[in-house]
C-alpha positions as CSV (number, residue, x, y, z in Angstrom):
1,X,0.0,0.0,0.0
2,X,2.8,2.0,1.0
3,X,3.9,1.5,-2.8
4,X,1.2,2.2,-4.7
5,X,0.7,5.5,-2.9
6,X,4.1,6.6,-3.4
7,X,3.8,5.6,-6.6
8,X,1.0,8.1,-7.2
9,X,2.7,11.1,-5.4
10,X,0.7,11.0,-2.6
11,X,2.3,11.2,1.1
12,X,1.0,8.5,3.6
13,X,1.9,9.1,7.6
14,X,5.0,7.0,7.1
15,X,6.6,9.4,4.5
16,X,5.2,12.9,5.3
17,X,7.1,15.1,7.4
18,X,4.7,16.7,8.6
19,X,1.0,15.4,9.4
20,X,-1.0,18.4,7.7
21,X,0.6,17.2,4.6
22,X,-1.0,13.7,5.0
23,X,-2.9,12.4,2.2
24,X,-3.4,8.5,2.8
25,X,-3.0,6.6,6.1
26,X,-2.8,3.1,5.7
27,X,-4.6,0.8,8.0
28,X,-5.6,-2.9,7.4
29,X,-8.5,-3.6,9.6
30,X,-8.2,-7.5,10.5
31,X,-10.5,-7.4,12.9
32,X,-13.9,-8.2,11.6
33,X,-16.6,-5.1,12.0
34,X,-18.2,-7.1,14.5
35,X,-16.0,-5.9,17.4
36,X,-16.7,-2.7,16.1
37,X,-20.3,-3.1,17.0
38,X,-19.5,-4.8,20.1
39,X,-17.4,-2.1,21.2
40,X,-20.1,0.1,21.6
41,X,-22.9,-1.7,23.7
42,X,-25.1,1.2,24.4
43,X,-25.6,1.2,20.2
44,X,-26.2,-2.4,20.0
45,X,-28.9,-2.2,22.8
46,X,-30.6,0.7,21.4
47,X,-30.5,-1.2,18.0
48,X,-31.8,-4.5,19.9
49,X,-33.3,-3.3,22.9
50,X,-33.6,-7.1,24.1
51,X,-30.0,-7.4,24.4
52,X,-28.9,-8.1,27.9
53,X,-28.1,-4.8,29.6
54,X,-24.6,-6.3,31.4
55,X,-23.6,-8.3,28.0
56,X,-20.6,-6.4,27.9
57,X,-19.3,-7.3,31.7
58,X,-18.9,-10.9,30.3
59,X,-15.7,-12.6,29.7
60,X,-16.8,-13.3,26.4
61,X,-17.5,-9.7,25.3
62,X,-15.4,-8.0,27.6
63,X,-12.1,-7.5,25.2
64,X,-13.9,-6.6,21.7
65,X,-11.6,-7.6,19.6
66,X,-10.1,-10.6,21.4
67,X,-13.6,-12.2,21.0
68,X,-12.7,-15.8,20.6
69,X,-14.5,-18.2,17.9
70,X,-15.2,-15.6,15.2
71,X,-16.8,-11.8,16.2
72,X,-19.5,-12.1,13.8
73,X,-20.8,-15.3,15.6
74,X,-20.3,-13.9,18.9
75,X,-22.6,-11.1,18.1
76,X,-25.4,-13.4,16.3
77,X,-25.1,-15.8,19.5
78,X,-25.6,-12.7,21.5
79,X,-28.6,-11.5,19.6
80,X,-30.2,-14.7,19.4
81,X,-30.3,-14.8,23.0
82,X,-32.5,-11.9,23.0
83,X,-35.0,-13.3,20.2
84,X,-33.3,-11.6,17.3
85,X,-32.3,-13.6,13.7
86,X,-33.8,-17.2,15.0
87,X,-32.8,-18.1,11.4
88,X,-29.6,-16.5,11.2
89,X,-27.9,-13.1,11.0
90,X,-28.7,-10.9,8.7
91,X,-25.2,-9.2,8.8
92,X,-26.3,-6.1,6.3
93,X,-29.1,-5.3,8.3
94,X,-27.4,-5.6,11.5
95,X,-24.2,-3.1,10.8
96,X,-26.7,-0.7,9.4
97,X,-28.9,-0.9,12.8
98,X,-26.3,-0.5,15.4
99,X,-24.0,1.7,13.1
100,X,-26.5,4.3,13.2
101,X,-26.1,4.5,16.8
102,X,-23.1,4.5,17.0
103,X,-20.7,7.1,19.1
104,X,-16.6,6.7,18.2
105,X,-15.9,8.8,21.2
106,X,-17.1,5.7,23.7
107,X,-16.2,2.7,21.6
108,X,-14.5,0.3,23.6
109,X,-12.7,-1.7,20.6
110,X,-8.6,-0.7,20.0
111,X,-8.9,-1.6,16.4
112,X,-11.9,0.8,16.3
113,X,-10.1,3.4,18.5
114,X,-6.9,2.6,15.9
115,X,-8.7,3.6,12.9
116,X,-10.6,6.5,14.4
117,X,-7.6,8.7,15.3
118,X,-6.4,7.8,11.9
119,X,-9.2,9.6,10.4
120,X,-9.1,12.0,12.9
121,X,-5.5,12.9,12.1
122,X,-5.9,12.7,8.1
123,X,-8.8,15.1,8.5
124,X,-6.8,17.5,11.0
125,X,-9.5,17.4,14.0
C-alpha cells in the first residue's frame, strides 16, 4: 500500500514530514466489524433493545476484539439470545442498525479506537 501510494505522489503518515501534509494513512483492519459493533454496547442495545443490559461485563464480550470463535458469531449468538435472527444473522441489516447509533468517542474496541484517530489525524481534528 505504502507503494502504490508513493507511486501516485501522494504522502502517507510514514513518508510525510509533517501530518498536515497527509494524504493517505494506511490501515488494514483484521479485525472483523463485529468488534466494532461490540465495542459500543449502548448502540447495539438501542438497536436490539432485548439485548442483555450487562452483555458487555462478560468474559466473552469484555475484550472486543479478542472475541474468541469468530466476532461475527459472537454477536449473532448474543442476539439470538434476545430473540433476534432465529434463522440467522442478517449481517447487512445488522451493521446498518447498530451503526447508526453509533458514538466513536465511547467505543471500547482498539482496532476501532486505531482507525478512528487515523481519520481524525488525516482530516486535521
Amino acid at each position: 500500500m505504502e507503494g502504490a501510494a508513493k507511486a501516485a505522489r501522494l504522502l502517507t503518515k510514514s513518508t510525510a514530514r509533517t501530518t498536515s501534509r497527509v494524504r493517505i494513512v494506511n490501515r488494514i483492519a483484521v479485525e472483523e466489524l463485529e468488534a466494532w459493533f461490540l465495542g459500543d454496547p449502548d448502540a447495539v442495545r438501542i438497536a436490539y433493545p432485548r439485548v442483555s443490559g450487562t452483555f458487555e461485563r462478560r468474559a466473552a464480550y469484555r475484550h472486543p476484539d479478542a472475541v474468541s470463535g469468530g466476532t461475527w458469531e459472537a454477536l449473532e449468538r448474543l442476539l439470538q439470545r434476545a430473540g433476534y435472527f432465529p434463522g440467522g444473522l442478517a449481517k447487512i441489516a445488522t451493521a446498518s442498525a447498530i451503526a447508526e447509533h453509533m458514538a466513536p468517542d465511547r467505543n471500547r474496541s482498539p482496532s476501532f479506537a486505531m482507525f478512528r484517530r487515523a481519520l481524525t489525524e488525516l482530516v486535521g481534528a
